[in-house]
N, C-alpha and C positions, 0 to 999 in steps of 0.2 A: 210638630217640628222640633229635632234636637235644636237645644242650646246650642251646639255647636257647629250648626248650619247657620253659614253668612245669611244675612237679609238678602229678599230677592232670590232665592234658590229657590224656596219653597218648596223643601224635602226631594228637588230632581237631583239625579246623580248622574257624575260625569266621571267620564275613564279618557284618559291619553290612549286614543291607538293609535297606529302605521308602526315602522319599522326600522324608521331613519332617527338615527341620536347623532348629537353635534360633537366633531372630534377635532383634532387637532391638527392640522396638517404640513405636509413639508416646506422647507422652504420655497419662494418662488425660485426659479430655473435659473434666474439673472444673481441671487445672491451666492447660490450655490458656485458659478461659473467664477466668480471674483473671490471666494474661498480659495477654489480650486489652486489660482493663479497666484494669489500670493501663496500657497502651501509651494508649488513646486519653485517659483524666485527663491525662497529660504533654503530649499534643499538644492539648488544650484549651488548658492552664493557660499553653503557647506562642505560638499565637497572641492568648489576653488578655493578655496582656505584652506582644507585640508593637503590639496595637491602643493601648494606653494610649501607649508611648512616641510611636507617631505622630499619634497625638491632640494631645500635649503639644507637637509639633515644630509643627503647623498652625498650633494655637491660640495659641501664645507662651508656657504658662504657666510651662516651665521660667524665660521671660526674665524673667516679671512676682519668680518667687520670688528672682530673683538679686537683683535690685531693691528687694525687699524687706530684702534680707540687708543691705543697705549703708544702710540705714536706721537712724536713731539711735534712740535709746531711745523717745524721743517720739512717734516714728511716721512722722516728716518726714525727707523725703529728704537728704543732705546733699549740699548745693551743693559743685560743683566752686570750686576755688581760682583768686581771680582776682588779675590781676598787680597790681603797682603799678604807681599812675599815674605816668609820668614826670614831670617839671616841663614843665608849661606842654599837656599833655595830659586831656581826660576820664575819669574814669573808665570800667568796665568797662560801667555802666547807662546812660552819656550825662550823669550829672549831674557836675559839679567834683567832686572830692575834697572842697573843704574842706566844700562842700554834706551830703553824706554822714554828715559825722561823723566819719570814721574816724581815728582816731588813728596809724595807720601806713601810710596813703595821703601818698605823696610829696608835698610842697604843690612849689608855683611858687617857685623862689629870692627873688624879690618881697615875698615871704607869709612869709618865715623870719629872724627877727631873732638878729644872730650876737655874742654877745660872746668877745669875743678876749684872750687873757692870755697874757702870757710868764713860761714855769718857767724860763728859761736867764737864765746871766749876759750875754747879749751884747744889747746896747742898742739898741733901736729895731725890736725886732725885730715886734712887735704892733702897731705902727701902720702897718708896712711890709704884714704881713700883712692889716690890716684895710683897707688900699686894695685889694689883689689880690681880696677877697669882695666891695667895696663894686662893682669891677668886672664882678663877673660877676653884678650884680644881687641882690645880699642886701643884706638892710636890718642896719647896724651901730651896736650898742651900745655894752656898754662895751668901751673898749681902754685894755691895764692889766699892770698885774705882777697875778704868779698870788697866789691866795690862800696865806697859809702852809701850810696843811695840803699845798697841793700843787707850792708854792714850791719849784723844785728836786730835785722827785721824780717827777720824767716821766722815765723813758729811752726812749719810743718816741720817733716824729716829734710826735705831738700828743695827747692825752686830748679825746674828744668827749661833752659831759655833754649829757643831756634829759630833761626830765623824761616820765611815763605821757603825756602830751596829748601831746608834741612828740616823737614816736620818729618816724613820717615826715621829719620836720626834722631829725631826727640825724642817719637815713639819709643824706639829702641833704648835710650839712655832710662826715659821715664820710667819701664818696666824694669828694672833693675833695681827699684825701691818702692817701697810700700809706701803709702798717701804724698806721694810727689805732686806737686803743683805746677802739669806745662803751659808753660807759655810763651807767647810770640814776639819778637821784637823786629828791627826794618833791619838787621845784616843781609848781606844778600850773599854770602856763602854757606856752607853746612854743617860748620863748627857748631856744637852745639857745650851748654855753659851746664854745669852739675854744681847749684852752690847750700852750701850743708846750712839744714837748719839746726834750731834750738833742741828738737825733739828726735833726730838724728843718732840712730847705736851705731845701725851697721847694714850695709849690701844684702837684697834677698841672697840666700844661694841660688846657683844657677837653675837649679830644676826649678824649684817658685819663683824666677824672675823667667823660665820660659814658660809658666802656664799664665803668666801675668800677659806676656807676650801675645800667648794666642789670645788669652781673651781681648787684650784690644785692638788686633786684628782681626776679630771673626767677621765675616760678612754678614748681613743682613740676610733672612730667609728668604729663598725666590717665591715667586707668588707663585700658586698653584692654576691650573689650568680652568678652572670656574672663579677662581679667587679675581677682586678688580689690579686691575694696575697698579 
């Protein structure tokens, strides 16, 4: 007897016959059936997704909801930002500025009455000035030493005072000098005040007091049509 024959054999030999080997087989009919059924819910619930977004693309409604979103509270759309009117130009509607109403619609240099005062000690300086405005078509008030409060207390080139009614008229006066300091006070007409500082030469000329102009009237860029609100 080999070594290699378990005990108990005792040298008889055995062979595996038939025919049949163990394999693997499919699933049962009931898991396959519940495969099936969540495969085709997904491919429903696919193409309704798909049909709504290209619904929404045809018909515009994503554009209408965007539209909506930039909507104020009220319900009304908010109007894009219109420029200011330069001097001696229509507004944005075709009607004058001063027509309108608006308070920081650029008026016509014509239409803006300048009073002029000097903070400095150097002599004639405001009457010199108030010809240079009366030049370039402003109507001129008073011309004068500055009030004490602000008598000697300018270190820019000039302080440009307006009141709520005359801020267009500020604009206007304020671009007509280089590092002017506007500001506001409670008069409630549209006289506006031009009073000379310490560091004070002289008037842009008119071509750099109108690129001063447009620059602070440019309007704000409008939003682009994907850009938000």
């Amino acid at each position: 007897m080999s070594m290699l024959t378990p005990q108990g054999l005792k040298g008889k030999q055995y062979r595996v016959t038939g025919n049949t080997y163990p394999r693997l087989g499919r699933p049962p009919k009931k898991s396959r059936k519940v495969i099936a059924a969540l495969a085709g819910l997904l491919a429903l619930a696919l193409v309704a997704l798909g049909g709504v977004q290209l619904y929404d693309i045809f018909t515009g409604r994503n554009k209408n909801a965007s539209a909506q979103a930039c909507a104020d509270p009220s319900g009304k759309p908010l109007a894009a930002p219109t420029p200011g009117a330069a001097p001696g130009t229509p507004a944005a509607s075709g009607a004058p500025a001063a027509a309108q109403g608006d308070p920081h619609a650029v008026p016509q240099a014509s239409a803006v009455t300048v009073n002029v005062y000097n903070a400095t000690t150097k002599a004639g300086l405001a009457g010199r000035t108030a010809e240079e405005f009366k030049k370039r078509g402003f109507v001129i008030g008073k011309v004068g030493n500055a009030p004490a409060e602000l008598d000697k207390k300018v270190p820019g080139t000039a302080q440009v005072i307006a009141g709520p009614a005359g801020a267009g008229a500020g604009t206007l006066v304020g671009s007509q000098i280089a590092g002017a300091a506007v500001t506001a006070d409670a008069r409630t007409d549209t006289t506006v005040d031009f009073v000379i500082g310490d560091s004070y030469n002289a008037l842009l000329d008119e071509t750099q007091a109108a690129a001063a102009l447009a620059l602070a009237t440019k309007p704000s860029p409008a939003p682009t049509a994907t850009g938000s609100c």
